[in-house]
C-alpha positions, 0 to 999 in steps of 0.5 A: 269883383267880390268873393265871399266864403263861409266855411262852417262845420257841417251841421251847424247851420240851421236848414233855412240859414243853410239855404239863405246864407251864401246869397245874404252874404253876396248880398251885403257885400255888394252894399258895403262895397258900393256896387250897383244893384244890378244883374251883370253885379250881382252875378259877379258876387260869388259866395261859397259855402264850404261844411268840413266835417264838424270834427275837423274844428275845435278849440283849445277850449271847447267843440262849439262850432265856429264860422269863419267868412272870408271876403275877397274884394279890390284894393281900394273897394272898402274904406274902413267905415265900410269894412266895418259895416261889412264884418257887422252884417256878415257877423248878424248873417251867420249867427241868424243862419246857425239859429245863434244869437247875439252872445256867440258874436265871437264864434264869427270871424271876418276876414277882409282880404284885399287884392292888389290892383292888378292881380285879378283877373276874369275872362281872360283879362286884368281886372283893375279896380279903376276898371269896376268903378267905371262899370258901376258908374255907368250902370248908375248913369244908366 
């Protein structure tokens, strides 16, 4: 199943991004991946937000804040077409929930981590991504 998590420095994001961004970015995750839009895949997206101290982030530049979204998905679940689709929309997600525009697009990393089929596991079982494509396929069925 998906996992997404953006790590900005506190105080970067504005109140209402701040307060919209974790489930926007399951969200776009689960459309770029494919996933049917339905209760039991939409609790399975996790989206974490973690806010270090804004200290704790710098570049050898400048202390401008920068974000950093890391996706975790199934090996297999996201061709390049989609990955690509996924970095872009993550990228408008974040610098619409920092108050930023379009010029700070670099400010906003995306990292695509692929797990291997085999080593993810939920309730006490391996989960392999054959496995979720059977689920989804009957819950379009359906």
């Amino acid at each position: 199943m998906p996992m997404i998590r953006l790590t900005a420095p506190s105080g970067a994001l504005t109140d209402q991004g701040r307060a919209e961004v974790q489930r926007e970015l399951a969200r776009a995750l689960l459309r770029w991946e494919g996933a049917p839009d339905t209760a039991f895949f939409r609790a399975q997206a996790w989206s974490y937000l973690h806010e270090p101290p804004a200290e704790a982030q710098t570049t050898a530049e400048d202390d401008l804040p920068r974000f950093r979204v890391d996706v975790t998905v199934p090996e297999g679940a996201l061709p390049d077409r989609r990955k690509s689709g996924l970095v872009e929309e993550a990228t408008r997600i974040v610098l619409k929930a920092a108050g930023l525009t379009d010029s700070d697009a670099l400010r906003v990393w995306v990292l695509i981590h692929e797990q291997a089929d085999g080593t993810w596991g939920a309730g006490g079982s391996v989960i392999r991504y054959a496995d979720l494509k059977a689920l989804a396929k009957d819950a379009t069925d359906a």
